[in-house]
Each structure stands twice: as structure tokens, then as C-alpha cells.
C-alpha positions as a Markdown table, in Angstrom:
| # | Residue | x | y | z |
|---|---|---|---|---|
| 1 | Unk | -125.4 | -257.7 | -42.9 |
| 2 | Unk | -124.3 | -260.9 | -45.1 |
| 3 | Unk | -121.3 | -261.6 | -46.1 |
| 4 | Unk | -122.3 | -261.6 | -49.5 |
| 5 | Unk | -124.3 | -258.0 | -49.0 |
| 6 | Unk | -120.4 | -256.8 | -47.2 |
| 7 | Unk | -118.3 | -257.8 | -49.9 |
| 8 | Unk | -120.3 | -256.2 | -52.6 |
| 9 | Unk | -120.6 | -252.6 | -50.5 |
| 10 | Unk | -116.6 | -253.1 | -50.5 |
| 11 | Unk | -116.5 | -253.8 | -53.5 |
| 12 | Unk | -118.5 | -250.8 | -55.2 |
| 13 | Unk | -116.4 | -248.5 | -52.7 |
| 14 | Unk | -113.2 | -250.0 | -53.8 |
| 15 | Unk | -114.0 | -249.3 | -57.4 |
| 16 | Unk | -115.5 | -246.3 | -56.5 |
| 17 | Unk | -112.2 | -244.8 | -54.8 |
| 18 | Unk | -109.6 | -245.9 | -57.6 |
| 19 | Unk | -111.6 | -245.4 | -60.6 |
| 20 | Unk | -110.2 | -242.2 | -61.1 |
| 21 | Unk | -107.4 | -240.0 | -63.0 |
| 22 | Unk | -104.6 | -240.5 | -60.8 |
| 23 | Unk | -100.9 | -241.1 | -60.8 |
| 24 | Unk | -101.0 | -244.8 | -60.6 |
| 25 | Unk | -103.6 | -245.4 | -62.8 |
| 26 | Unk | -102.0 | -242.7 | -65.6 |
| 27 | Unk | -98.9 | -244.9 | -65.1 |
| 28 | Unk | -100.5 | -247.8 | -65.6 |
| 29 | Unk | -102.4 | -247.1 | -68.7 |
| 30 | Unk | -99.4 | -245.8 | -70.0 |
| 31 | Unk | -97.5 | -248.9 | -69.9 |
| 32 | Unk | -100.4 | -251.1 | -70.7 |
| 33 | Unk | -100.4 | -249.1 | -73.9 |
| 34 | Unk | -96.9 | -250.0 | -74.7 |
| 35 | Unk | -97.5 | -253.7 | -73.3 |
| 36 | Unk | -94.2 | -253.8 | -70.9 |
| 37 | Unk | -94.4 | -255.3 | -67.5 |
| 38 | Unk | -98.0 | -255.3 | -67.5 |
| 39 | Unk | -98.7 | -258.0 | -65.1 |
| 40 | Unk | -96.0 | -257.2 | -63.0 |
| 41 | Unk | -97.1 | -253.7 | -63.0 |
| 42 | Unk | -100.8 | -255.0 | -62.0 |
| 43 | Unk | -99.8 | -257.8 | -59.5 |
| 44 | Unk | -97.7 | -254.8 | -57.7 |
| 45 | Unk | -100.7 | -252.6 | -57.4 |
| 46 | Unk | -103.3 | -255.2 | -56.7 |
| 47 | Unk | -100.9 | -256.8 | -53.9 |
| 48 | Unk | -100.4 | -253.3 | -52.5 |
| 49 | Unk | -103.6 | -252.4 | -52.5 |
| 50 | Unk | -104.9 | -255.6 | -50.7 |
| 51 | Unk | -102.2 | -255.0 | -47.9 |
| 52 | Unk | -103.3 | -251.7 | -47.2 |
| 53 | Unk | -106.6 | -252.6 | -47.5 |
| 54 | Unk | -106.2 | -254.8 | -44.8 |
| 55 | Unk | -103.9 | -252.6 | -42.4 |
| 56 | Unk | -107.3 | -250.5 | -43.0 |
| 57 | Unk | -109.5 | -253.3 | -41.7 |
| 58 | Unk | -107.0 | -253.9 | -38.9 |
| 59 | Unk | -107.7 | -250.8 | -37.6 |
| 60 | Unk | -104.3 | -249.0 | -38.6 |
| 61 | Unk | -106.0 | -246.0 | -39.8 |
| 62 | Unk | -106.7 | -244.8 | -36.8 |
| 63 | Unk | -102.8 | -245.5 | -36.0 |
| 64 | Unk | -102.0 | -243.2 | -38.9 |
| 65 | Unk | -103.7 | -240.3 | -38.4 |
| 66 | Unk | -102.9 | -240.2 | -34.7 |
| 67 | Unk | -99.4 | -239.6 | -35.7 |
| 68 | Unk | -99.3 | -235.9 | -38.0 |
| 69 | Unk | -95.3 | -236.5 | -38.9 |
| 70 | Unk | -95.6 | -239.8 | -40.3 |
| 71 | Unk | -98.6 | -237.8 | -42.8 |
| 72 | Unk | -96.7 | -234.9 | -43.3 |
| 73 | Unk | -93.4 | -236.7 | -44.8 |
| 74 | Unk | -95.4 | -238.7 | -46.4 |
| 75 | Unk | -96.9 | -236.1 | -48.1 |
| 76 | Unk | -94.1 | -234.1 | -48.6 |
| 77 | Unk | -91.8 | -237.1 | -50.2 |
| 78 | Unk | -94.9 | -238.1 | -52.4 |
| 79 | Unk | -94.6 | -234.4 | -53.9 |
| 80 | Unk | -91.5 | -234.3 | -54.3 |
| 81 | Unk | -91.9 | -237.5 | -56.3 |
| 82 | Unk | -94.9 | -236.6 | -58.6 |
| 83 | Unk | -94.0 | -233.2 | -59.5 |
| 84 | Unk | -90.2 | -234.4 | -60.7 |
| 85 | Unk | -91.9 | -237.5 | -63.0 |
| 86 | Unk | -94.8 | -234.8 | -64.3 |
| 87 | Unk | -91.6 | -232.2 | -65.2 |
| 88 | Unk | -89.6 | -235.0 | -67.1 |
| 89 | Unk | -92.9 | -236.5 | -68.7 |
| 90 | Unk | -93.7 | -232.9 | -69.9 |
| 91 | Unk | -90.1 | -232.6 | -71.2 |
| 92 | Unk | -90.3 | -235.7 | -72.8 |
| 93 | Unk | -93.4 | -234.6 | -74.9 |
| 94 | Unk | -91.8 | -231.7 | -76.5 |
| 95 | Unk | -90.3 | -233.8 | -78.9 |
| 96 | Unk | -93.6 | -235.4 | -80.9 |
| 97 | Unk | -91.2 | -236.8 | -83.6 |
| 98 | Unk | -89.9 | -239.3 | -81.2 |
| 99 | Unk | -93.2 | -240.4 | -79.2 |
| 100 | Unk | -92.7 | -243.9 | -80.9 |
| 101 | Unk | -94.2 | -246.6 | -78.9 |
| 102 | Unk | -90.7 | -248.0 | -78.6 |
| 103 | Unk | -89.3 | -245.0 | -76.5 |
| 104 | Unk | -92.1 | -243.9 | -74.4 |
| 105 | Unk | -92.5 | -245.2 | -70.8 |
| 106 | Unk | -90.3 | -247.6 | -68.8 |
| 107 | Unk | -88.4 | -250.1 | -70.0 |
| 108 | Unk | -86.4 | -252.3 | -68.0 |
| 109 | Unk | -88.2 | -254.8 | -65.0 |
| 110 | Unk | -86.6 | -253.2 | -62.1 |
| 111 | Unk | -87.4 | -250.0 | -63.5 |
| 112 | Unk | -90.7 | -250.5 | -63.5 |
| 113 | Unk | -91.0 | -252.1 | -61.0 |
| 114 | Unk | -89.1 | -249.3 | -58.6 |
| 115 | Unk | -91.7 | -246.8 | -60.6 |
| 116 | Unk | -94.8 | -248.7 | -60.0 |
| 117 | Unk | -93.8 | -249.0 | -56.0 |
| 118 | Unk | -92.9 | -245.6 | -55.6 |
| 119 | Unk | -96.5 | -244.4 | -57.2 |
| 120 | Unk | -98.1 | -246.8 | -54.6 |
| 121 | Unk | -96.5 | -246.1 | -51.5 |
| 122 | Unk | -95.2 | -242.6 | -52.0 |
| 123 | Unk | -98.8 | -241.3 | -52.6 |
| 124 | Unk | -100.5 | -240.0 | -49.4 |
| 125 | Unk | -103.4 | -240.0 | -51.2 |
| 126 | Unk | -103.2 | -243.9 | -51.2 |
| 127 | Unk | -103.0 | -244.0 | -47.5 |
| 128 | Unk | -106.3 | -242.2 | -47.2 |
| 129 | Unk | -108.2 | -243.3 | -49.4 |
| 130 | Unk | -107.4 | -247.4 | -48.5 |
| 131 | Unk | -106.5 | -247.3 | -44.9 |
| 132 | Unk | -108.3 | -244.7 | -43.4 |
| 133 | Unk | -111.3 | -244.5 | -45.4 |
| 134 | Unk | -111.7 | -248.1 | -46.3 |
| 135 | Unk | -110.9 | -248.9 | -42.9 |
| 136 | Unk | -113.5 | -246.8 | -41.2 |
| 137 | Unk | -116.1 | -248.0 | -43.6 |
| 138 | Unk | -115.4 | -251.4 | -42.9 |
| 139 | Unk | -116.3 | -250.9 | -39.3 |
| 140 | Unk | -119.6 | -250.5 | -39.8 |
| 141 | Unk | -120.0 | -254.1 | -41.3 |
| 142 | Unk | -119.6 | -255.5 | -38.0 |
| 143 | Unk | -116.8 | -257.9 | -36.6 |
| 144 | Unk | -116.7 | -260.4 | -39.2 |
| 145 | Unk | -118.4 | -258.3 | -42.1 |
| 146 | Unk | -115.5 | -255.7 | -42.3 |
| 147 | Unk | -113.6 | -258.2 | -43.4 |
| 148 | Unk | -116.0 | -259.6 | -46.2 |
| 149 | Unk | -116.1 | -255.8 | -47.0 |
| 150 | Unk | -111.9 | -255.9 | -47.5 |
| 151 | Unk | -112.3 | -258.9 | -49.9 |
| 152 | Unk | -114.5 | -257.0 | -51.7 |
| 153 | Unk | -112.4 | -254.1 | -51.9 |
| 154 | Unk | -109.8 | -256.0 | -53.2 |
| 155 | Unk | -111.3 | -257.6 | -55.6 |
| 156 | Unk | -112.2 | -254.4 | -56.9 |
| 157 | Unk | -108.8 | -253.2 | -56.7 |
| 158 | Unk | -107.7 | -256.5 | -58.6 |
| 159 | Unk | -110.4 | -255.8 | -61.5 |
| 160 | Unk | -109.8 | -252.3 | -62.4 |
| 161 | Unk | -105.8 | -252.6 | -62.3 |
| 162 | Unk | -106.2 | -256.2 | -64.5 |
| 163 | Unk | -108.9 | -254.1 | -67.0 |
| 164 | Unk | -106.4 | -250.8 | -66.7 |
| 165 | Unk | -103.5 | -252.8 | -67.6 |
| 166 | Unk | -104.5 | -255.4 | -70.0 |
| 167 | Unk | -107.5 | -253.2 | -71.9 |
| 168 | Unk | -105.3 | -250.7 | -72.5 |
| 169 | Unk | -104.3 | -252.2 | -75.9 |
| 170 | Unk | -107.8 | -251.5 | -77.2 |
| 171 | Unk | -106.6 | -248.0 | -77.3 |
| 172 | Unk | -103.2 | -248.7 | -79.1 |
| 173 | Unk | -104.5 | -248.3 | -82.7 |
| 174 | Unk | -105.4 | -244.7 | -81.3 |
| 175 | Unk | -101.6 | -244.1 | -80.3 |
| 176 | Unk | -100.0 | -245.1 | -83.4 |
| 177 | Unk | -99.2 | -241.3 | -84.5 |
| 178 | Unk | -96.9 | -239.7 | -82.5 |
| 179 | Unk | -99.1 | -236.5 | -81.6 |
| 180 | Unk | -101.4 | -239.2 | -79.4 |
| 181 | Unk | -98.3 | -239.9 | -77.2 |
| 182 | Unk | -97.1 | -236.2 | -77.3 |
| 183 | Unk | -101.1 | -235.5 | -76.1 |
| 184 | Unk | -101.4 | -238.4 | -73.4 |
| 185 | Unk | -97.5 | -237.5 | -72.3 |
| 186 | Unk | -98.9 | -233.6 | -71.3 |
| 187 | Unk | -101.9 | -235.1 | -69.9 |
| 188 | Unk | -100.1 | -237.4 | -67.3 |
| 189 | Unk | -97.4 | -234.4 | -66.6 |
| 190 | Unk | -100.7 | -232.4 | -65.9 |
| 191 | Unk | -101.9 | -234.8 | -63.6 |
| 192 | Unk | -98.8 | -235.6 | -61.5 |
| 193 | Unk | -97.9 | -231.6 | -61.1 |
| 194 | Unk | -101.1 | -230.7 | -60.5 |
| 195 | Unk | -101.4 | -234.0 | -57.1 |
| 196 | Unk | -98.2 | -232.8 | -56.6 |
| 197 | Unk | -99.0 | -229.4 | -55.9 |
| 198 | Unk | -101.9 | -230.4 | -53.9 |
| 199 | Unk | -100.3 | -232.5 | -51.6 |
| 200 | Unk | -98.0 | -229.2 | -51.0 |
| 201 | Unk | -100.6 | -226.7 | -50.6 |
| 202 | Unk | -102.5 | -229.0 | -48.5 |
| 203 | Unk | -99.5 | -229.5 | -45.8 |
């Protein structure tokens, strides 16, 4: 296969795998809304993705899922995580009076940064979907291919995140009554018990 041909396949897959309703992307769209920390928020994803991406390329998948504990606390600490954010976001929404732009999401940088890490590398789901399954696709591009095929699945990654993040203020008119937030607020806390649970019932 061309390189060309490689990086194109990774980069479909890529966009294929995180173009979904997910923790990280919820959290994302929710601050993009607000426009705080945005490109922080985006470079932290897209870097994270790109190194996992490339553990996956590296062969560390197989690494991985030779070793059951290293899964299993990740999966547990990941629950633990989502299911406590979807609990306070749902809490949070109860009060529609206050879902001012102003107060919803996180505010300081550390904050959000701390937030945006611990939705990348506390999800199992992550580790899966990038290292294992990106990596084991990669293989079949051939020696030098794979690794056309990890530039292309970064780019992707680097896209969606920048289009998440930054397009999200198309949709702000849209959130300028408090109800949207209170809405969107049960939505994410929906989403983060609900991969939460999952990532229990599934150990």
C-alpha cells in the first residue's frame, strides 16, 4: 500500500473511533461552548491521542492486554471517575435558574487541565480503542505503512478535537436560556454514569 493510500485508512479509522458520544468529547463540547481553555483543552487531547496512538503502532497493545491487572485498575479507577463527575453534573442541573454560561463547566487552567487529563487517561475505553485497536490495524499496512497509518490517525484525532472545540460556539446562541444547559448538563451526567457503569459490569 502507499503511504498516501495508509494515512487516509488511518485516518477514516481514527475519525471513525472518536467521533462518538463520549466522556471526552461531552467534556469538550461543553467547554468549547463556554469558550474556556479551549485550545489547551484540544492540544491535551490531540497530544494524548497521538502518543497512544503511537504506543499502538509500537506494538504496546499487545503489551497491554497481556497483563489483565494493569486493565482491570484501569477500568475500575476510570469508573470510579466517570460515575462521581456524571453524579455532580446531574446535581448541578437541578438548579436551571443558575445554568448561566458564567457558572457551568470548569473554570480555572489547572482545573481543566487536571479534568481534561483524567478523561483521557483514566478511560479504559481510550486504551482500547487507540492502542490496541489502532495498533493492530496498523499492522496490516506493513513495516513502514503502519506508521503512515498513525499519522493519519492523528490527524484525525487533531481535526475532530480542533472542530469539537472551536465549532462549538456555533451552538452557543442555542444555550443562551438556561433550560439548554440544564438539558445538555443531564445529557453528559447520562453519558458518564451510564460508561461508568459499563466499565463495572464489564470487569
Amino acid at each position: 500500500m502507499s503511504p498516501v493510500h495508509s494515512a487516509a485508512v488511518g485516518l477514516l479509522t481514527g475519525l471513525g473511533l472518536i467521533v462518538a458520544i463520549g466522556a471526552q468529547n461531552a467534556f469538550v463540547l461543553r467547554q468549547g461552548l463556554l469558550r474556556r481553555h479551549v485550545g489547551v483543552i484540544v492540544a491535551i487531547c490531540a497530544l494524548s491521542d497521538a502518543v497512544l496512538i503511537l504506543a499502538g503502532v509500537a506494538g504496546v497493545g499487545a503489551l497491554i492486554t497481556s497483563h489483565p491487572t494493569v486493565v482491570t485498575l484501569a477500568r475500575w479507577g476510570g469508573a470510579i471517575f466517570l460515575v462521581q463527575f456524571g453524579i455532580r453534573t446531574a446535581l448541578a442541573a437541578r438548579h436551571p435558574g443558575s445554568l448561566t454560561a458564567e457558572e457551568r463547566g470548569v473554570n480555572g487552567l489547572r482545573a481543566a487541565v487536571m479534568t481534561t487529563v483524567a478523561f483521557t487517561w483514566l478511560n479504559p475505553h481510550v486504551y482500547l480503542d487507540t492502542v490496541v485497536m489502532l495498533g493492530s490495524l496498523s499492522a496490516t499496512h506493513g513495516r513502514d505503512g503502519r506508521w503512515w497509518f498513525g499519522l493519519g490517525a492523528m490527524a484525525g484525532s487533531l481535526l475532530w478535537f480542533t472542530a469539537l472545540g472551536y465549532g462549538a460556539r456555533w451552538l452557543r446562541p442555542l444555550f443562551a436560556k438556561p433550560r439548554a444547559w440544564q438539558v445538555l448538563d443531564l445529557v453528559i451526567a447520562v453519558v458518564m454514569i451510564a460508561l461508568g457503569v459499563s466499565l463495572v459490569v464489564g470487569a
